[in-house]
C-alpha positions as CSV (number, residue, x, y, z in Angstrom):
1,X,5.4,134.9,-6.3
2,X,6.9,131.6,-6.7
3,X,6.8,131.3,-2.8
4,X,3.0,131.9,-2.7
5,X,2.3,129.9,-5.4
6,X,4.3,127.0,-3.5
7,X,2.1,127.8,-0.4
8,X,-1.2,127.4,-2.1
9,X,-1.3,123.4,-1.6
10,X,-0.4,123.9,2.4
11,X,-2.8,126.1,2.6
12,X,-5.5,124.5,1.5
13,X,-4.8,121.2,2.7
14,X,-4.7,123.2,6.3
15,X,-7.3,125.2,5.9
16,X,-9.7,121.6,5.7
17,X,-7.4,120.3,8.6
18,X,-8.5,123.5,10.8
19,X,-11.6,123.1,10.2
20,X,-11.2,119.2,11.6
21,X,-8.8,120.2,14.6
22,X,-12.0,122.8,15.3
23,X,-14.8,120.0,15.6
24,X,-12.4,117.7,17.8
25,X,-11.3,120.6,19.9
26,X,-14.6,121.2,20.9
27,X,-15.9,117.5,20.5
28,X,-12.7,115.8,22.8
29,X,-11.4,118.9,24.6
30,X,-7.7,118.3,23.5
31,X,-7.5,121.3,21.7
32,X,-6.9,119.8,18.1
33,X,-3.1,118.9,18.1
34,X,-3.6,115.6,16.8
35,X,-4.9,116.7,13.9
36,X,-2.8,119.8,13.1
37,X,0.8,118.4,13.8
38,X,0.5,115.4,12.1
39,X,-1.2,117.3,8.6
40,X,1.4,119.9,9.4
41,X,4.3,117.5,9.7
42,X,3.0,115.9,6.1
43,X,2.7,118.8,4.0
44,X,5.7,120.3,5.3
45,X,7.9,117.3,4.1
46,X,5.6,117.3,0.6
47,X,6.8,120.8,-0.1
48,X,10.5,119.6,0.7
49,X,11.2,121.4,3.7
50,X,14.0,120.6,5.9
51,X,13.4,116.8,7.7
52,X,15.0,118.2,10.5
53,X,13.1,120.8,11.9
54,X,9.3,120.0,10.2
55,X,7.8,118.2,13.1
56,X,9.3,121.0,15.5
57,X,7.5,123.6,13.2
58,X,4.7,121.6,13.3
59,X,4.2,121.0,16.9
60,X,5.3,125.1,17.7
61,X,2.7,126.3,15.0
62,X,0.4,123.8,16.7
63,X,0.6,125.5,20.5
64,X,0.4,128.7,19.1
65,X,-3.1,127.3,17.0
66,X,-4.5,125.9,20.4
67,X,-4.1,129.4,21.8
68,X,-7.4,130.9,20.0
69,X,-9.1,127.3,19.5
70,X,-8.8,126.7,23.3
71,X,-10.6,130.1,24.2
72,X,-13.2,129.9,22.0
73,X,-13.8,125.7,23.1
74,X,-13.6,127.3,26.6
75,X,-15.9,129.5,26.0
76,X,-18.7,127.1,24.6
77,X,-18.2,124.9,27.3
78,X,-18.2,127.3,30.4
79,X,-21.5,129.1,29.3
80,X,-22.6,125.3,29.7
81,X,-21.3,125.0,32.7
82,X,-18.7,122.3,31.9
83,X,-15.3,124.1,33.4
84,X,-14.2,122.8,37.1
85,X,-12.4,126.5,38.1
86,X,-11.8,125.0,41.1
87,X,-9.4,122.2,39.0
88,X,-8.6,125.4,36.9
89,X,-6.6,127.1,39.2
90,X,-4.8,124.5,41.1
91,X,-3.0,123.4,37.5
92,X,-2.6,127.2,36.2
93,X,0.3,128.3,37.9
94,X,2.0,124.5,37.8
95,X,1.3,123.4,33.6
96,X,2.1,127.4,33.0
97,X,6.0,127.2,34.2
98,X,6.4,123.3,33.0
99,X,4.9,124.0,29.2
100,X,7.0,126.3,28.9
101,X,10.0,124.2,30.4
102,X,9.0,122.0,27.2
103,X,9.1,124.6,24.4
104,X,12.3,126.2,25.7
105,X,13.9,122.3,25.7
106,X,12.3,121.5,22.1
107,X,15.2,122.3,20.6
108,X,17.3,120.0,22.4
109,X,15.6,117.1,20.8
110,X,15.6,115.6,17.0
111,X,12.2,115.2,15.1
112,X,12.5,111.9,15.4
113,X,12.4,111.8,18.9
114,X,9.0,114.8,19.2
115,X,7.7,111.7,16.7
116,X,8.2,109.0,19.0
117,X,6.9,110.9,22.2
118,X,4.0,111.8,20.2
119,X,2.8,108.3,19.2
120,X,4.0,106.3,22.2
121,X,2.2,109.0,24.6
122,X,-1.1,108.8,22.2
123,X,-1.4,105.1,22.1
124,X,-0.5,104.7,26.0
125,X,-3.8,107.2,26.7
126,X,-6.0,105.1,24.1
127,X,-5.3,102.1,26.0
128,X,-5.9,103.9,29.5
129,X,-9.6,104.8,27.8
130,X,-9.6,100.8,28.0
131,X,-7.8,99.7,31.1
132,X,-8.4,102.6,33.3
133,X,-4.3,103.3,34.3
134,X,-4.5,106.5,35.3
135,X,-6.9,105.5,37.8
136,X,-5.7,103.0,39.5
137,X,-2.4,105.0,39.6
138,X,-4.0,107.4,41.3
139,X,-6.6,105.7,43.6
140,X,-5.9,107.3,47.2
141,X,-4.6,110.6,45.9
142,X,-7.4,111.9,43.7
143,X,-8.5,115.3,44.8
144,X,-5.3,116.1,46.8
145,X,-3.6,119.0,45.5
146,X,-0.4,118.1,45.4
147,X,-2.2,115.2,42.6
148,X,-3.7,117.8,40.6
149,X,0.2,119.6,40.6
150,X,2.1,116.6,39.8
151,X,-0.5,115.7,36.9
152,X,0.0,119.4,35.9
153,X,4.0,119.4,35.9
154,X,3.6,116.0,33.9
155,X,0.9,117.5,31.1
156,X,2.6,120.4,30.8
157,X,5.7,119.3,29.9
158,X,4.9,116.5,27.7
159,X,2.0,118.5,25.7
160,X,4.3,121.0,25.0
161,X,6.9,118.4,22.9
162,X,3.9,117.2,21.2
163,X,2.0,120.4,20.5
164,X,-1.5,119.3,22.3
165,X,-3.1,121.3,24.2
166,X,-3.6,118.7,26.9
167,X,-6.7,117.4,26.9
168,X,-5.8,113.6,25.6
169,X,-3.4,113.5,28.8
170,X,-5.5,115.7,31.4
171,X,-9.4,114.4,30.1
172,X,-8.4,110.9,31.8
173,X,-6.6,112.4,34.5
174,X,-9.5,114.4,35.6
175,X,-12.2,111.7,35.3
176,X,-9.9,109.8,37.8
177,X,-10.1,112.6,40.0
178,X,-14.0,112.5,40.3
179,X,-14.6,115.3,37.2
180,X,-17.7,113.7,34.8
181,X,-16.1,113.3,31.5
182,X,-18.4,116.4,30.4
183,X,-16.5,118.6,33.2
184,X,-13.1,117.3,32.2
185,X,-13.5,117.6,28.7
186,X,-14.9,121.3,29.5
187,X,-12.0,121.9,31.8
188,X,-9.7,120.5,30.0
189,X,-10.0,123.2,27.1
190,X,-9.6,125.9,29.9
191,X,-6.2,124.2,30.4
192,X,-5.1,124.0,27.1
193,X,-5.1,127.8,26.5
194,X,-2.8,127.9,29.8
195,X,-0.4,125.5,28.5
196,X,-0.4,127.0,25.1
197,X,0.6,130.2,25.8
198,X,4.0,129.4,27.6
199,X,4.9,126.3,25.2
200,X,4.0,128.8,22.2
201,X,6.9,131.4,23.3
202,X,9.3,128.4,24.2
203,X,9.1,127.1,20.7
204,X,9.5,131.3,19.7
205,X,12.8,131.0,21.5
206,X,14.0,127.7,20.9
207,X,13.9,127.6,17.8
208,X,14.5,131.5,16.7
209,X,18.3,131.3,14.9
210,X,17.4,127.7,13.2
211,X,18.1,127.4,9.8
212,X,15.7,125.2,7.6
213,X,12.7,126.7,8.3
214,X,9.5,127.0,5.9
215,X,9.7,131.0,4.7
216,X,7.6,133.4,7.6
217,X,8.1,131.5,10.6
218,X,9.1,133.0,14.0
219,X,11.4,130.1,16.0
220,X,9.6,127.0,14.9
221,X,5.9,129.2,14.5
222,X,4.9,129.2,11.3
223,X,2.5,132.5,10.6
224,X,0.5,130.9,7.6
225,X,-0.2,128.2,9.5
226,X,-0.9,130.0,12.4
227,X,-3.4,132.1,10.7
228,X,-5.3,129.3,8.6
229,X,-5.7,126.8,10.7
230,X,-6.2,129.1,13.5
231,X,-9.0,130.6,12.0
232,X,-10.8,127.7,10.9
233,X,-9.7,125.6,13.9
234,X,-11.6,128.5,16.1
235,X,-14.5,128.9,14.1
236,X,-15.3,125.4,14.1
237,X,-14.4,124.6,17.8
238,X,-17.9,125.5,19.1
239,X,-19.6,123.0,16.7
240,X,-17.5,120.2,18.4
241,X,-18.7,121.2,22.1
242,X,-22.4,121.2,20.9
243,X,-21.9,118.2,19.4
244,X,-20.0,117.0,22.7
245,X,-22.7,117.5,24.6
246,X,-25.7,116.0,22.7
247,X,-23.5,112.4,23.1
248,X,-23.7,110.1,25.9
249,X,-20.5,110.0,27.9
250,X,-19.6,106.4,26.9
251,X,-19.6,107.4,23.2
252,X,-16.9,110.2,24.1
253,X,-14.6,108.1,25.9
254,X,-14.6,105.7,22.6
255,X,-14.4,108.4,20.0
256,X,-11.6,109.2,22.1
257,X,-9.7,106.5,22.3
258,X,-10.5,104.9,18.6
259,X,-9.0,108.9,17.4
260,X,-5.8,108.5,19.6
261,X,-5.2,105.0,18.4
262,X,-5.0,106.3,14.7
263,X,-2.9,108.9,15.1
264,X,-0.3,106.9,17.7
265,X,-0.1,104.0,15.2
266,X,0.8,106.6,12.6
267,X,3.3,108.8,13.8
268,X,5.2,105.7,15.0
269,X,5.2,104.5,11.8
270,X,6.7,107.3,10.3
271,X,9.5,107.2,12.6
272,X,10.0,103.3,12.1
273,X,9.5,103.7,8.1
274,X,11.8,107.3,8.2
């Protein structure tokens, strides 16, 4: 009883953050990680759980969150027309084997460290919305397969340490490669629920015989977090994607990038201030 009764707060407080994590899911296409690990990571270390291995439950519970958001964004997006396939399947087979890579290696790292590749990778894709990096970095090469692989091998690993489902590294990386930012963000929520997947077992593995973790967690998985913010993260995913596509494509790319800026500036400071 006392352990329920000390899960009441984290519930709630994730129940309103699924229900965020839905709208930007289906708003941004990157599958509501920036919302979930960081109000994860918070109420985790509220309730007193172990410094060590809350941003790794966190960012696990967050993969495994992306799984059913990611479909049901998908879904919303593709009966609009919005998801390359094409695009699709030349990343599938390459973000499968590297998210994965990243879940099994989670383990390997501190919290400190997921922290600091969260924010540093945020703010450097928030600037990109503003000096277009990613495309000049790949001016010559967009469209070539072995492009779209690289990018995949390079998403897929670093997603999986932060617990994203993508989209905030692969939405810029598509639009450099000719998608409309309507298309990527479409087709970036297809990729997300490929990433997912694999990352989501890693973190299983990874972190199955750890001790510290909050009570009913599978490796770093948390199931009440699973099940809360999974539920209201899904349910809300499709009002994001109907909002997504009633704004001009301008106002996207700065919703984006204002959102990312936030969060980058945040988790940094939790790691400078820790």
């Amino acid at each position: 009883m006392d352990i329920v009764l000390g899960y009441l707060p984290f519930i709630a407080t994730l129940a309103v953050a699924g229900v965020a994590a839905g709208i930007v899911a289906g708003l941004l296409g990157i599958g509501g990680g920036t919302v979930m690990v960081p109000a994860m990571a918070l109420v985790l270390g509220i309730l007193g759980y172990d410094p060590a291995v809350v941003m790794h439950v966190a960012v696990g519970t967050s993969l495994a969150v992306i799984i059913p958001t990611g479909l049901r964004s998908a879904q919303a997006h593709a009966r609009r027309d919005s998801v390359d396939f094409t695009t699709l399947w030349l990343w599938a087979p390459v973000i499968a084997v590297a998210s994965l890579v990243g879940g099994l290696m989670a383990g390997l790292y501190t919290g400190d460290v997921l922290r600091l590749v969260f924010g540093v990778v945020v703010l450097l894709i928030a600037l990109n919305s503003v000096f277009p990096v990613i495309e000049r970095l790949t001016r010559g090469v967009a469209g070539k397969p072995v492009a779209h692989r690289i990018a995949a091998a390079i998403v897929g690993y670093i997603s999986a340490l932060m617990g994203i489902g993508g989209g905030a590294l692969s939405v810029p990386t598509l639009t450099s490669f000719g998608l409309t930012m309507h298309r990527a963000v479409g087709t970036a929520s297809a990729i997300g629920v490929v990433l997912a997947v694999p990352a989501a077992l890693g973190f299983v593995v990874s972190g199955w015989s750890v001790a510290g973790r909050p009570p009913f967690s599978f490796g770093y998985i948390n199931l009440p977090g699973l099940v809360v913010l999974g539920v209201m993260a899904a349910l809300f995913a499709p009002v994001g994607a109907a909002i997504a596509h009633k704004l001009p494509a301008r106002t996207l790319k700065i919703a984006f990038a204002v959102y990312l800026l936030i969060v980058g500036v945040r988790m940094l400071w939790q790691v400078v201030s820790g």
